[in-house]
C-alpha positions as CSV (number, residue, x, y, z in Angstrom):
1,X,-79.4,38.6,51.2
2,X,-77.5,36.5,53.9
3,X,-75.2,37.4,55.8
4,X,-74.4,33.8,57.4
5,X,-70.2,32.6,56.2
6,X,-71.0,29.1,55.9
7,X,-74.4,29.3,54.2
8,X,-72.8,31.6,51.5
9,X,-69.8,29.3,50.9
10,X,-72.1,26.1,51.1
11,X,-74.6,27.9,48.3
12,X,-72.6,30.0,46.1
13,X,-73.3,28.6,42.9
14,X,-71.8,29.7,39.4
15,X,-75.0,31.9,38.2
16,X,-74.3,32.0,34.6
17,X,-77.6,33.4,33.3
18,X,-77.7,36.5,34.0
19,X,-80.0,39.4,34.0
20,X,-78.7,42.8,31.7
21,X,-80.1,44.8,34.3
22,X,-77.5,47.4,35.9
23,X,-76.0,46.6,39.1
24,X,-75.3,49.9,41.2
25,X,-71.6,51.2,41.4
26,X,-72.4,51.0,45.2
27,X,-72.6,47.3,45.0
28,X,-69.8,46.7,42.8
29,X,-67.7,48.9,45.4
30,X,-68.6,46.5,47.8
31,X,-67.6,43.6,45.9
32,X,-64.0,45.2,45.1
33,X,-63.6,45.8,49.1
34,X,-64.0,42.3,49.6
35,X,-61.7,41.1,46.9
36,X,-58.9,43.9,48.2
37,X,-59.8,42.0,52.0
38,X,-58.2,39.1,50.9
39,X,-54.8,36.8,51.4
40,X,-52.1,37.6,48.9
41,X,-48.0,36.8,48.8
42,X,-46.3,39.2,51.2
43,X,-49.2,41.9,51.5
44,X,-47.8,43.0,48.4
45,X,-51.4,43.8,46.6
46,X,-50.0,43.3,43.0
47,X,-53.6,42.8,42.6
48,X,-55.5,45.2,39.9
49,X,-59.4,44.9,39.1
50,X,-60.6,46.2,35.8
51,X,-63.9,47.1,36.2
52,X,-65.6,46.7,32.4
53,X,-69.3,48.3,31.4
54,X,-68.2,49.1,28.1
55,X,-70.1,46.6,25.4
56,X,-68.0,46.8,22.6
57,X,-64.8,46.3,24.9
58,X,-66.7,43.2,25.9
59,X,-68.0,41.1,22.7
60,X,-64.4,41.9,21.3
61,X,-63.2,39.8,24.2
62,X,-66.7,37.6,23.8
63,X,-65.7,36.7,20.1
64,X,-62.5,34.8,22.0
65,X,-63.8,33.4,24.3
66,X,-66.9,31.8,22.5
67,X,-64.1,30.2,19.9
68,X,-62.3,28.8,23.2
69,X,-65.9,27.2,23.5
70,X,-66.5,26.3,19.9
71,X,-62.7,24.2,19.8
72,X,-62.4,23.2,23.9
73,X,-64.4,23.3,26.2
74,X,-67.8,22.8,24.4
75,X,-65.9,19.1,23.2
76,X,-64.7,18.7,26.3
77,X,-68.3,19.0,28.0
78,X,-69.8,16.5,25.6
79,X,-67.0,14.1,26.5
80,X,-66.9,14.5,29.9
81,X,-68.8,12.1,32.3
82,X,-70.8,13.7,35.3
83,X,-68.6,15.1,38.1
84,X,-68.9,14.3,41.5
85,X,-71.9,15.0,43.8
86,X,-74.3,15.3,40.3
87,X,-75.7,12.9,38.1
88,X,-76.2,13.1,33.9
89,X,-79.5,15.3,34.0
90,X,-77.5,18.3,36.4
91,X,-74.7,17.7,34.3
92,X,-76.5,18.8,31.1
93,X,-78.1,21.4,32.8
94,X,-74.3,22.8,33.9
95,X,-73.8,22.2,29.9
96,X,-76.7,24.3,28.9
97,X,-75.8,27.1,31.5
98,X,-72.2,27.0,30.2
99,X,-73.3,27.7,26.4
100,X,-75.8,29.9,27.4
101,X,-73.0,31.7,29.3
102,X,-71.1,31.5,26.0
103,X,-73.4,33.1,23.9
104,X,-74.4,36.3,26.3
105,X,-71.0,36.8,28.1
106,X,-70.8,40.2,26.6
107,X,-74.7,41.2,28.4
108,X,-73.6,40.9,31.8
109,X,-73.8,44.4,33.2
110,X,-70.2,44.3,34.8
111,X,-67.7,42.4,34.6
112,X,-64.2,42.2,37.0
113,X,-61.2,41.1,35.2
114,X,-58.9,40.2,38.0
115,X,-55.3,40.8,37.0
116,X,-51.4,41.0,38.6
117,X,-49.3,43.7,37.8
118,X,-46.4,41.6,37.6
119,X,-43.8,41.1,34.3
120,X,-42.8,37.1,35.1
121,X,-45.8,35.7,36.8
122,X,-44.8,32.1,38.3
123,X,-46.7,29.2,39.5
124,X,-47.2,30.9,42.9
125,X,-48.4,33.9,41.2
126,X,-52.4,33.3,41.5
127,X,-51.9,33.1,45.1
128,X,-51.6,36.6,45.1
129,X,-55.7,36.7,42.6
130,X,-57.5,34.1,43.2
131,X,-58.4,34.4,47.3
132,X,-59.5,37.8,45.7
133,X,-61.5,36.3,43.4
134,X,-63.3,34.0,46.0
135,X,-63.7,36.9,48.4
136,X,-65.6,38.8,45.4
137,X,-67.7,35.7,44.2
138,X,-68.7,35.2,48.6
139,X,-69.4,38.8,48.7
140,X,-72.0,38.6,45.0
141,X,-73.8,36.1,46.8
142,X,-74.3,38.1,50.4
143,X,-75.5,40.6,47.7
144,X,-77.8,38.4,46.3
145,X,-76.1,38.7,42.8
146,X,-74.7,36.1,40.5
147,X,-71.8,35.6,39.2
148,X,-69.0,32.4,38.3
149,X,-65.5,32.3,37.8
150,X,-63.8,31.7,34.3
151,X,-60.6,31.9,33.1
152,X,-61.7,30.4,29.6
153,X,-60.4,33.8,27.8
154,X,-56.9,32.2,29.0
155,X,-57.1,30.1,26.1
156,X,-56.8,33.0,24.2
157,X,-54.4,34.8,26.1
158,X,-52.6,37.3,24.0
159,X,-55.8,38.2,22.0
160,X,-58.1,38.6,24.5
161,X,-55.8,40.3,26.9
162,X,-55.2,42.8,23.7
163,X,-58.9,43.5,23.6
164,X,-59.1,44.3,27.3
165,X,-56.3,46.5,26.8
166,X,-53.9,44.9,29.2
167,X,-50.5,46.8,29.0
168,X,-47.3,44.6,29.3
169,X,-46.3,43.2,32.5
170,X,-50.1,43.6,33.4
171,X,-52.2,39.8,33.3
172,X,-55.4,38.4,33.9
173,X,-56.3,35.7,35.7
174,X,-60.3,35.3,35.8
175,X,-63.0,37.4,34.5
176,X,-66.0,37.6,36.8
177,X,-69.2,38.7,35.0
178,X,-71.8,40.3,37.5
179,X,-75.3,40.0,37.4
180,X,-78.9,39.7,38.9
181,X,-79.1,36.1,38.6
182,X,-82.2,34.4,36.3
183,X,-81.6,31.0,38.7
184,X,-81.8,30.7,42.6
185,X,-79.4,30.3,44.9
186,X,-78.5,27.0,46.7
187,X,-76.6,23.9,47.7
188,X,-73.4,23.7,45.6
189,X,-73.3,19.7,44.1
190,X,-69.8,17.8,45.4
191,X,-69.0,14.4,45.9
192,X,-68.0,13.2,50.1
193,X,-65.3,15.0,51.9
194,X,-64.0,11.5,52.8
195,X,-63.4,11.4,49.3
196,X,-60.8,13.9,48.8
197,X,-59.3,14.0,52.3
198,X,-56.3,12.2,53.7
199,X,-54.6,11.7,56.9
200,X,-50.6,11.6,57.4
201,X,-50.3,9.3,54.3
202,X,-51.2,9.9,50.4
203,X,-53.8,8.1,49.9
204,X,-54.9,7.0,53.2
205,X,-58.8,8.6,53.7
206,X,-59.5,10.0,56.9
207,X,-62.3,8.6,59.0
208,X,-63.1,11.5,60.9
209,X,-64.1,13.1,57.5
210,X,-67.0,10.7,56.8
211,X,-69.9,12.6,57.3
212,X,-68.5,15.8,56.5
């Protein structure tokens, strides 16, 4: 456990191999504080967290999402070249974790499906879910348990959300499956700041970002 704000956002990796062991309520409470802590358009809290234990409820949704991996993403994976701040051999590792994720979505003890009460969600909509979402993913790892964000059920929208048993005007926007993780913790891979960063002008990269 760390309790150290930079450390967990520098090493909060997506744990997708999991452990079936149970997580207690008392930790999962804590995690849901977090989330409830966070930003979201006008304090309005149209935030709602489905907490789901229930294994059937979960490999109705698993069945979904592993066929959004069978036709998408596992395709897209194999296609894909290595992302920044990896090479090939982490990159296939990510691959691996990402179908072994696939195949034992339904074993994670818990699982929080983020959603927004709200009947015409808009662009700006998942700034009201998904500073929760990071809040609950910082606050796993303080824990010392694993967890990753997906939103691959979206592929499947309607019939995923029907096996969750969303009610209309009610939508998800990541599930978070939580977990003692198999892995260890530890520096997330990305490519230079200087990269990504600008100053005053698209395009432009920002000197005093070297380094950072």
């Amino acid at each position: 456990m760390t309790q150290d704000v930079f450390e967990i956002m520098q090493t909060t990796r997506a744990m997708r191999r999991l452990k079936p062991d149970p997580v207690p309520d008392a930790l999962i409470v804590k995690i849901l504080r977090a989330g409830a802590a966070a930003a979201n358009g006008g304090n309005t809290q149209k935030w709602r967290f489905l907490v789901i234990k229930d294994g059937a409820k979960k490999q109705a949704v698993q069945r979904w999402y592993k066929k959004a991996y069978d036709e998408v993403i596992g395709p897209r994976y194999a296609a894909s070249a290595p992302p920044p701040g990896t090479d090939a051999t982490k990159y296939a590792r990510q691959h691996n974790a990402v179908e072994y994720l696939t195949e034992h979505f339904h074993e994670a003890p818990v699982w929080i499906v983020v959603c927004l009460e709200d009947p015409k969600p808009n662009r700006m909509s998942g700034a009201s879910a998904y500073p929760a979402v990071q809040n609950m993913l910082l606050a796993a790892r303080a824990l010392g348990l694993g967890s990753t964000l997906t939103t691959r059920h979206l592929i499947y929208e309607k019939e995923a959300e029907a096996a969750l048993g969303l009610p209309p005007g009610v939508h998800s926007y990541a599930i978070l499956p939580i977990g003692w993780p198999m892995g260890k913790f530890g520096p997330v891979g990305r490519g230079p700041l200087e990269a990504i960063t600008y100053l005053d002008n698209w395009g432009e990269h920002w000197e005093g970002a070297k380094g950072g």
